[in-house]
Structures are given as structure tokens and as C-alpha cells.
C-alpha positions in Angstrom: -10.8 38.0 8.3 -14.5 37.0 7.7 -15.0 40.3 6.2 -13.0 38.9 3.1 -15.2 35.8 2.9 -16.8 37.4 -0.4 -13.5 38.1 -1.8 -11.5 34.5 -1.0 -15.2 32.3 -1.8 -14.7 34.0 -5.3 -11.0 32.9 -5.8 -11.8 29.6 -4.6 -15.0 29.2 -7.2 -13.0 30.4 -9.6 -10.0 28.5 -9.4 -12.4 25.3 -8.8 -13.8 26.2 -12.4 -10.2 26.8 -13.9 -8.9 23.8 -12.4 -12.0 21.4 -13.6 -11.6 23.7 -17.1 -8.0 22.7 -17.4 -8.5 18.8 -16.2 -11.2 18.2 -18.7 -9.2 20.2 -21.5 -6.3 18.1 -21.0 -8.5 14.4 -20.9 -9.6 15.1 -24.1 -6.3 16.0 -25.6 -5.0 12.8 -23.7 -8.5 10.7 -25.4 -7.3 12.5 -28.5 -3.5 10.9 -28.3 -1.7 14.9 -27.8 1.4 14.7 -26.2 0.8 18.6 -24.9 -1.2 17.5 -22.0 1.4 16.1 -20.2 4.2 18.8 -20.6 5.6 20.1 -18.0 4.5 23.7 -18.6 0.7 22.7 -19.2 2.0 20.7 -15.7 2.7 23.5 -13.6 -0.2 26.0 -14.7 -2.0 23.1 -13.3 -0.1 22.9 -10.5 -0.1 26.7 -9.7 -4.1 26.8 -10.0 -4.7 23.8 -7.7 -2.6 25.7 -5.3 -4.5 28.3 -5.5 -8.1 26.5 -5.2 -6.1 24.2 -2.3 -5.0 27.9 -0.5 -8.4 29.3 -0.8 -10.5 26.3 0.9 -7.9 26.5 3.4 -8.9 29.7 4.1 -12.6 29.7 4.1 -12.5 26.7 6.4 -10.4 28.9 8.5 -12.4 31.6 8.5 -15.9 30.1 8.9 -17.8 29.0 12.1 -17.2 25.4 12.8 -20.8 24.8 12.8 -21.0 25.5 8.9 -19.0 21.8 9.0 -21.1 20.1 11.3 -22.5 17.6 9.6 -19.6 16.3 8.2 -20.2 17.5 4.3 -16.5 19.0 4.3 -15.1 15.8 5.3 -16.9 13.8 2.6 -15.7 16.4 0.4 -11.6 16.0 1.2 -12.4 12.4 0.5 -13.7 12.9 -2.8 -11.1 15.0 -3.7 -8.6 13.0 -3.1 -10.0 10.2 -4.1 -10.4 12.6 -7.8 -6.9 13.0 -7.3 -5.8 9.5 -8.2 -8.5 8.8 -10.2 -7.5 11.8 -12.2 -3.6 10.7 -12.4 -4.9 7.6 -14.4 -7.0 9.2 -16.7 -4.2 11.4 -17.9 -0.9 9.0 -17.8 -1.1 6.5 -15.3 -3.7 3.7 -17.2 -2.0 1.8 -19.6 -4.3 1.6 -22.3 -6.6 4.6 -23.8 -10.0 2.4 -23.2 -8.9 2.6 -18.7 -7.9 6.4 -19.6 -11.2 7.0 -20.8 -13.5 5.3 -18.1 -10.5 6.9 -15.5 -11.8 10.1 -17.2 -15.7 9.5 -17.2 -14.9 8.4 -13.6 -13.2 11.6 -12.6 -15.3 14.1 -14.3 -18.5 12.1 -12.1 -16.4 12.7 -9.3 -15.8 16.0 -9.7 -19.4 17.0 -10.1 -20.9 15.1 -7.1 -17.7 17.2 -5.4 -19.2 20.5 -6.9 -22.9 19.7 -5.5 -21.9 18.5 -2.0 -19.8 21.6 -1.6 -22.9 24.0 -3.0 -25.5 22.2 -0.9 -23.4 21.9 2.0 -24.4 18.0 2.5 -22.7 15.1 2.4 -25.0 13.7 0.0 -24.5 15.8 -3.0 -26.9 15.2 -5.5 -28.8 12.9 -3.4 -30.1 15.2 -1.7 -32.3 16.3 -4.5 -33.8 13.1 -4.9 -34.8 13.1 -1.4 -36.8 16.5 -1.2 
């Protein structure tokens, strides 16, 4: 299965970008006061490529050595992600007023970026780490 590491790292890149493409897409129509964003077809394409990006890093964890993971950047990574989850759940419907949306946005997109540079420099610091070189 390691010979289609290539092949599944690109889905899972990809469907990172389409999934931070379509969050950020959707807080803006939500800052802008659309009702589109939260439709249940915009919903589900959502839905469908988070599965896809969720299948994907499933895989590659699968098919990796174990002591790619060692020091524990996957694990901060999970965290993040779920912690952009629910941060990302109030910046499109669950705040109550547009100002909570929009630092629930700021807040998510800041997550989602420190998740992007711990999972391309394999550390659990993220962007840290290039302060500390």
C-alpha cells in the first residue's frame, strides 16, 4: 500500500485545500449575511469533501511507519482539528451575533493555518518552530 503514498498524500492536500477553500468561502458569505452558506446542498459538498480529507489521513497514517508520528505532531494535529471543528460551527451558525461569527471566523481560519504548518513540518509546534531555528 506504501506504493500509493504519492497518490493518497495528493488527495488528502487536495481535499485539505478544498475543504479550507469552501470554509472560508462560506464565512464570508455568512460575514456578508447570505443565507446560501448554510443550505443543505452547499452542506453536504462540505460534508462529502471532509470525508474525503478525513479518509485520506486515515490512510496515510495507516500506511506510514509509526516512527513518522513519534514525536507526537499527529496528535497535536487531531486536537487542533477538532478543536477547528467547533470553532468553525460558531463562525458559521452557532454564535449569536455577527461580531462572535466574525472573531469565531478569524479564530478558525488561525487554526487552520497553524494545523497546515504543523502537518508540513511534522512538529508539534507549527509555526513555532520557525522562530526557533
Amino acid at each position: 500500500m506504501l506504493q500509493f503514498y504519492p497518490q493518497i498524500r495528493a488527495v488528502h492536500v487536495t481535499a485539505v485545500i478544498a475543504s479550507g477553500m469552501i470554509f472560508l468561502v462560506r464565512g464570508i458569505a455568512v460575514q456578508a449575511r447570505a443565507a446560501w452558506p448554510l443550505a443543505a446542498p452547499v452542506r453536504y459538498v462540505s460534508y462529502l469533501v471532509d470525508t474525503v480529507l478525513l479518509a485520506a489521513g486515515v490512510t496515510l497514517v495507516v500506511v506510514l511507519p509509526g516512527a513518522m508520528f513519534a514525536n507526537g505532531w499527529l496528535e497535536v494535529k487531531l486536537i487542533l482539528v477538532a478543536a477547528y471543528i467547533v470553532i468553525g460551527t460558531f463562525a458559521l451558525k452557532r454564535a449569536h451575533t455577527m461580531r462572535r461569527k466574525l472573531l469565531f471566523f478569524i479564530a478558525a481560519l488561525c487554526t487552520y493555518a497553524i494545523i497546515i504548518t504543523i502537518a508540513w513540518t511534522h512538529s508539534p509546534l507549527g509555526p513555532l518552530i520557525w522562530l526557533l531555528h
